[in-house]
C-alpha positions as CSV (number, residue, x, y, z in Angstrom):
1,X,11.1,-0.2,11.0
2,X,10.8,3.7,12.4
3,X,10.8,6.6,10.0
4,X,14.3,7.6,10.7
5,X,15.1,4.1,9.6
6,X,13.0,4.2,6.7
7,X,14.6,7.5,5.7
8,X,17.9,6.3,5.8
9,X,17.1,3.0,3.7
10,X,15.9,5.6,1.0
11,X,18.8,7.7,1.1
12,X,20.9,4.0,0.7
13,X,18.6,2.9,-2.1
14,X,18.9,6.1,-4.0
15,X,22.4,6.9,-3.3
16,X,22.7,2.8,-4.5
17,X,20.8,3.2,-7.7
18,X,22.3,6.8,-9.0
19,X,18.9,8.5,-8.1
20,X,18.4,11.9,-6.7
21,X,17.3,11.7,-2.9
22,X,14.4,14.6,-3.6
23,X,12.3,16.8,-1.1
24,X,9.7,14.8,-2.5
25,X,10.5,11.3,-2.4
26,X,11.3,12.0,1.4
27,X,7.8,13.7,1.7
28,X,5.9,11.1,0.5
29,X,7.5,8.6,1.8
30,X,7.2,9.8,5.0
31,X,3.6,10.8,4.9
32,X,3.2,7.2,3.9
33,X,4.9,5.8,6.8
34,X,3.1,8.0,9.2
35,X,-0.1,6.6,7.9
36,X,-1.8,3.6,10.0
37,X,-4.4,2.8,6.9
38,X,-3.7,1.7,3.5
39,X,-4.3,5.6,1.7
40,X,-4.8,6.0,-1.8
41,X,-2.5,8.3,-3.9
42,X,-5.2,11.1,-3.6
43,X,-5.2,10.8,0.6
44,X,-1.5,10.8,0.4
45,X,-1.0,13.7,-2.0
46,X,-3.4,15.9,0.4
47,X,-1.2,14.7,3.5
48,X,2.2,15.9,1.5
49,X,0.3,19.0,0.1
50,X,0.0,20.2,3.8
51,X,4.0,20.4,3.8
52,X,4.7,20.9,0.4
53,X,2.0,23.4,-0.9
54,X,3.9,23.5,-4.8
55,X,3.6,20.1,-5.0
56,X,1.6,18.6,-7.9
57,X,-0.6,15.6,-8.1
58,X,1.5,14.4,-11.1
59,X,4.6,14.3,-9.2
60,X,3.5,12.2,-6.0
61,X,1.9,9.5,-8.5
62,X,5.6,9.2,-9.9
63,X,6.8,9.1,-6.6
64,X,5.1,6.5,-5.2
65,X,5.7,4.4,-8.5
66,X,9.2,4.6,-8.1
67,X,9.2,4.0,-4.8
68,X,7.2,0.7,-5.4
69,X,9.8,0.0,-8.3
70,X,12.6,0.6,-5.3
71,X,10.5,-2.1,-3.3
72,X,10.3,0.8,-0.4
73,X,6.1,0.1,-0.4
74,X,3.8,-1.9,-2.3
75,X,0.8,-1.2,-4.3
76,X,-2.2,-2.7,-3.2
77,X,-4.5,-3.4,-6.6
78,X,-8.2,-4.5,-6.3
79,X,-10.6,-4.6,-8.8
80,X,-13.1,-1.5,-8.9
81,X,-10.8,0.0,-6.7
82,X,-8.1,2.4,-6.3
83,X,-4.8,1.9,-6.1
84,X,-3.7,1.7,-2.1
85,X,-0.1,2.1,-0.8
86,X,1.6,0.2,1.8
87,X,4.6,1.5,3.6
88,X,5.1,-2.4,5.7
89,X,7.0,-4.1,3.0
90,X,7.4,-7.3,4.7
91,X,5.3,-10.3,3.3
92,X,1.4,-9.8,5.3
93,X,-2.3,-10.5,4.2
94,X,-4.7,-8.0,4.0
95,X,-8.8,-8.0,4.6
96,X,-11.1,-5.4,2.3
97,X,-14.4,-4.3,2.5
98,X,-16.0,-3.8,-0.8
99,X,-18.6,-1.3,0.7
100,X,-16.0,1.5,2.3
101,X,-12.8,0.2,0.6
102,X,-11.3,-0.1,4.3
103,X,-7.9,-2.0,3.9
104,X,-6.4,-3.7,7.5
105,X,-3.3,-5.7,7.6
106,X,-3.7,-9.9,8.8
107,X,-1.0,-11.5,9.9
108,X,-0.7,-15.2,10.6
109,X,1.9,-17.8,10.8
110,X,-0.5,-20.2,8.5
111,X,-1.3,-17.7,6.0
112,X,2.6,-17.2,5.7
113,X,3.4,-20.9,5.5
114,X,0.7,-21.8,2.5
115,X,2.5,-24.3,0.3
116,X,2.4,-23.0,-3.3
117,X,0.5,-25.7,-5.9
118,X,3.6,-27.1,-7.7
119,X,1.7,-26.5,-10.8
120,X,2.5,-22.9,-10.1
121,X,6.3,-23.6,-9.6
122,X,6.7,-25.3,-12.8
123,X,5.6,-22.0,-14.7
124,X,6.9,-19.2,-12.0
125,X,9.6,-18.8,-10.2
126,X,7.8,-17.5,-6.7
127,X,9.2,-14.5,-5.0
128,X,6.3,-13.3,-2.6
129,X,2.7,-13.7,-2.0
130,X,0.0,-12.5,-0.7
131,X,-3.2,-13.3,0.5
132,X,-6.5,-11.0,0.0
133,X,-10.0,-11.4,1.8
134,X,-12.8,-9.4,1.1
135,X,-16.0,-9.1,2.5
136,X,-18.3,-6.0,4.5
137,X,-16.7,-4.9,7.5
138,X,-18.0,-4.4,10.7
139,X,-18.6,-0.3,10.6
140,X,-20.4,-1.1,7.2
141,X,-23.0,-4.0,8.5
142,X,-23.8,-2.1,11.3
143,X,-24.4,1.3,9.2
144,X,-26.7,-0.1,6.3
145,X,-28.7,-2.7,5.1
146,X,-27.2,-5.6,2.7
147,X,-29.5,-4.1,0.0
148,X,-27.8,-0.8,0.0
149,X,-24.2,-1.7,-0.1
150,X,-22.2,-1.8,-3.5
151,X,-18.7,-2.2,-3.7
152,X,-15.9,0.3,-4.3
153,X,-17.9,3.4,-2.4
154,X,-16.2,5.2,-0.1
């Protein structure tokens, strides 16, 4: 979806659930979607910084959880790491290095067609999933040795 599009859905959404359609919300949003890596709320508050210099660090963490709670982007959690944001909201895999914390999308048909244990289904009803590989990426083997890498540096 483009960013006018994107825009527009937030406008609906907001206008939908009673909720002010702020400078802000558009800001981030928008830096969010102009954004090709998986940026933590610190990357993204420097991006909306640039265009809204008043802005707090405070506000664009509220932000981005209500925009998560609005299902606009998705929080991408991994232990020892911060928090990433992602503004593709359809149902994709992702691959991290625990060296750099680099975050890249994977998507494949088989990944999306994994049959869920019915274990599972007997306790939770399923809405989404994910799948998450981690390993050293390719700019991190290539820049030091396995002895030197820990994971969550950036």
């Amino acid at each position: 979806m483009d960013v006018p599009s994107r825009l527009q859905l937030l406008e609906q959404i907001c206008r939908e659930q009673g909720i002010p359609l702020t400078v802000q919300r558009r800001a981030v949003l928008e830096a969010l979607i102009f954004r090709q890596d998986h940026p933590t709320a610190d990357q993204i508050f420097d991006d909306v910084q640039k265009q809204l210099p008043e802005i707090s660090k405070a506000t664009v963490y509220r932000v981005l959880d209500r925009l998560v709670e609005l299902g606009l982007i998705r929080r991408l959690v991994h232990t020892g790491m911060p928090a990433r944001y992602d503004a593709v909201t359809e149902r994709h895999h992702h691959v991290t290095c625990r060296h750099c914390g680099r975050i890249e999308d994977v998507r494949h048909p088989d990944l999306d067609a994994l049959p869920i244990p019915s274990g599972i289904t007997s306790r939770f009803a399923i809405e989404d999933y994910t799948v998450q590989f981690f390993g050293i990426c390719d700019r991190c083997r290539g820049a030091t040795s396995p002895g030197e890498l820990s994971m969550g540096q950036e």
